[in-house]
C-alpha atoms as an extended CHARMM CRD file, in Angstrom:
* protein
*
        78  EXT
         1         1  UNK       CA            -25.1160000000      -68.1950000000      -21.5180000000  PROA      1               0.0000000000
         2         2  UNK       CA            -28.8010000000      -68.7850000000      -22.0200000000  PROA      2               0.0000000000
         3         3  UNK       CA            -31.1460000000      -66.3380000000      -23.7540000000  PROA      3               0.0000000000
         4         4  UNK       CA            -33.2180000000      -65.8660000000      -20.2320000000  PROA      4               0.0000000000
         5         5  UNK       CA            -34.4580000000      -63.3660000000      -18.5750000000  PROA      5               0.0000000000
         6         6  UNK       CA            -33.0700000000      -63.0900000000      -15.0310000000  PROA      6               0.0000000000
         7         7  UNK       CA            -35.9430000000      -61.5300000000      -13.2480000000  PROA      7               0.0000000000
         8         8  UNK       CA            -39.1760000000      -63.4440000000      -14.9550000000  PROA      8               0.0000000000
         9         9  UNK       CA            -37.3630000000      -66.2690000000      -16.8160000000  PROA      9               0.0000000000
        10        10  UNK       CA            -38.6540000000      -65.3410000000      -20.3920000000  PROA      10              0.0000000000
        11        11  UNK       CA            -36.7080000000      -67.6490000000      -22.3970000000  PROA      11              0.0000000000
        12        12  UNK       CA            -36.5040000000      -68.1270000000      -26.3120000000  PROA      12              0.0000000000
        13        13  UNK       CA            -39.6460000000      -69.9800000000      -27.5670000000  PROA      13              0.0000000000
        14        14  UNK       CA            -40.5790000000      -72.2610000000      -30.8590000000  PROA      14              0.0000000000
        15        15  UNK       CA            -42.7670000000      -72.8870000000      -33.3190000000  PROA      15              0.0000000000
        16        16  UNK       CA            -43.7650000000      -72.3200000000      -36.5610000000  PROA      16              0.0000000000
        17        17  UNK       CA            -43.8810000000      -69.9590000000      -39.0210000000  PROA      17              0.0000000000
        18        18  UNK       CA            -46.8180000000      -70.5200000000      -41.6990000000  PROA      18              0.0000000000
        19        19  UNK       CA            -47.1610000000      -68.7270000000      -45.1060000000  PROA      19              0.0000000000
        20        20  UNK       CA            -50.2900000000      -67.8710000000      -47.0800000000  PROA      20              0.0000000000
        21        21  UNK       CA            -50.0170000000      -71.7100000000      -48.9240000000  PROA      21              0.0000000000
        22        22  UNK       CA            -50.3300000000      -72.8880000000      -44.9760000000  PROA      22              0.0000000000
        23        23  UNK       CA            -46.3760000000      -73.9590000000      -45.5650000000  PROA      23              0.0000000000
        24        24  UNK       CA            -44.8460000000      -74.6290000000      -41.9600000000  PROA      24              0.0000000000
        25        25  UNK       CA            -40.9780000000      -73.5300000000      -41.1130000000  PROA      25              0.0000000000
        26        26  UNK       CA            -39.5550000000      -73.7360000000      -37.5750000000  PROA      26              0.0000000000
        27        27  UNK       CA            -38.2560000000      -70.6110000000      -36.3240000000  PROA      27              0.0000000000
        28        28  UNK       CA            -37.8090000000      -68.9720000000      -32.8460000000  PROA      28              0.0000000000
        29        29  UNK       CA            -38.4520000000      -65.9670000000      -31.0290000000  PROA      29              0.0000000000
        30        30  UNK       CA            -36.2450000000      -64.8020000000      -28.7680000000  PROA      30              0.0000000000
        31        31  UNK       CA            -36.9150000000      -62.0180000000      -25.9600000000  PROA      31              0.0000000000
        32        32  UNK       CA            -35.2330000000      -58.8120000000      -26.1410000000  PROA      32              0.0000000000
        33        33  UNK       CA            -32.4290000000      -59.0430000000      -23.6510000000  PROA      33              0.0000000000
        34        34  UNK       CA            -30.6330000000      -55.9570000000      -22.2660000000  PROA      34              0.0000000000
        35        35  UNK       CA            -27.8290000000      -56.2380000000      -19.8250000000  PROA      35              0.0000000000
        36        36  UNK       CA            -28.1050000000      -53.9730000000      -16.7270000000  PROA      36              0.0000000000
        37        37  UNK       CA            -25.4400000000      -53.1240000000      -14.0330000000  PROA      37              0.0000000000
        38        38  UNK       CA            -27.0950000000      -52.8890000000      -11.0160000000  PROA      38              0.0000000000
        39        39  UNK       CA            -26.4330000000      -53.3580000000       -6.9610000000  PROA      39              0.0000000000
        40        40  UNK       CA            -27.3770000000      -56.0280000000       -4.7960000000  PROA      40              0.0000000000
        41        41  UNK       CA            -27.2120000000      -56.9130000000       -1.1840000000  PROA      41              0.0000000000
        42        42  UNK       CA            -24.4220000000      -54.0910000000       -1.6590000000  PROA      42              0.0000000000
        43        43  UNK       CA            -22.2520000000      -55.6690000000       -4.6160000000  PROA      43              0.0000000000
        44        44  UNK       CA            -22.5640000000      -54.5990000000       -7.7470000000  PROA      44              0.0000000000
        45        45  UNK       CA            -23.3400000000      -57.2550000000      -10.6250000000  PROA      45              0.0000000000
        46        46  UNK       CA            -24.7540000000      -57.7170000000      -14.1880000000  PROA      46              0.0000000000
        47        47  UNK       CA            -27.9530000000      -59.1910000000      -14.7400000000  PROA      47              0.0000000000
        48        48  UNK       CA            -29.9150000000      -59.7780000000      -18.2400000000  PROA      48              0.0000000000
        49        49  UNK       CA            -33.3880000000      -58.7340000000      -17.8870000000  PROA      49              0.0000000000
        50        50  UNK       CA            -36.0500000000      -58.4500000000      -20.3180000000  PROA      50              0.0000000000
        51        51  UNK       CA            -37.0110000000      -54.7780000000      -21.7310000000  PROA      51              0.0000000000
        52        52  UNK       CA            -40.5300000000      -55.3370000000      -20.0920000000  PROA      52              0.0000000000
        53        53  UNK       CA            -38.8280000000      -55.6210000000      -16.7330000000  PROA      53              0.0000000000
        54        54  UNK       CA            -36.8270000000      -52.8730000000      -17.0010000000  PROA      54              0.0000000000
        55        55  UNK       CA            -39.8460000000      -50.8760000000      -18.1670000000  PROA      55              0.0000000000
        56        56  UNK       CA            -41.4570000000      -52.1750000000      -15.0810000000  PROA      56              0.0000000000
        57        57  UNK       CA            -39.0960000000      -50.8200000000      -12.7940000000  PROA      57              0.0000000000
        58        58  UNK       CA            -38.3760000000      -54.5430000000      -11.1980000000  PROA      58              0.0000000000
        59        59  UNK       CA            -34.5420000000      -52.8660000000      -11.3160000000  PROA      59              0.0000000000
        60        60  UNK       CA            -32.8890000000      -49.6890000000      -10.4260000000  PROA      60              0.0000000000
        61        61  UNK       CA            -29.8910000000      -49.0150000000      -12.8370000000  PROA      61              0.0000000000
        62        62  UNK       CA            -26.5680000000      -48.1960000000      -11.2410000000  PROA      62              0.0000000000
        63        63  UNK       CA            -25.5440000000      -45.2180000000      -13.0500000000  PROA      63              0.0000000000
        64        64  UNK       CA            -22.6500000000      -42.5260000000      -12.4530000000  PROA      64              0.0000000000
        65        65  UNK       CA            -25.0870000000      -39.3410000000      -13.1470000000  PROA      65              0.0000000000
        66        66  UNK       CA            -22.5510000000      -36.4390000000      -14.0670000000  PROA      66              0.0000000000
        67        67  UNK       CA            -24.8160000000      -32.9780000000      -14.0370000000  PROA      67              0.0000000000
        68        68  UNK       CA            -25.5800000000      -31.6030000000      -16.9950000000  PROA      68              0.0000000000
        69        69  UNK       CA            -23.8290000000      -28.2820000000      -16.2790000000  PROA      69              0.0000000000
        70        70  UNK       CA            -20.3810000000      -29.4360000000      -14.7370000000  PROA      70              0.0000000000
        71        71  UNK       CA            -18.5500000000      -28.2400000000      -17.1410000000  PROA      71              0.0000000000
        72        72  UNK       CA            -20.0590000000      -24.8100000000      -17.6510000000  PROA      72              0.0000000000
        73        73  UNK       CA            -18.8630000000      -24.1880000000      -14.1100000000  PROA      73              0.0000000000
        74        74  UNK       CA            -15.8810000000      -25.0350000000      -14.4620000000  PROA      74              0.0000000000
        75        75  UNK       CA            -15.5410000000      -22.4420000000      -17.9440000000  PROA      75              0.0000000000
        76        76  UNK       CA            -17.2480000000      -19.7870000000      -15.3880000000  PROA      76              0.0000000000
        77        77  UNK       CA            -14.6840000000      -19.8540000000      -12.8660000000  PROA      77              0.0000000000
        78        78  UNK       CA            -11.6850000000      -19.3400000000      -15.0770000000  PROA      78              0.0000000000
């Protein structure tokens, strides 16, 4: 699998790191993948999308929301 995002295409980029004695290493920077279940075109799939995506609301999560108080309901009725 590739290190892109699936909405933008952010990918991992190179380059070089450079200390105070101007010293060059390569290194990399990679983009902080999440994966997300989500629907589409009524399927559900997994997609890897950037963190700025997701904070952009380019996807809506598919998430089983249980309520909060479910089970103090249920401890109630008894």
């Amino acid at each position: 699998m590739s290190r892109t995002c699936d909405i933008c295409g952010k990918h991992t980029m190179y380059g070089n790191k450079v200390s105070n004695s101007y010293n060059h290493t390569k290194r990399t920077w990679r983009p902080n993948l999440v994966k997300i279940k989500t629907e589409l075109g009524g399927t559900t799939c997994t997609l890897r999308i950037c963190t700025q995506c997701l904070k952009s609301d380019f996807i809506t999560k598919k998430v089983s929301v249980v309520p909060a108080n479910v089970g103090a309901q249920k401890a109630e009725s008894k």
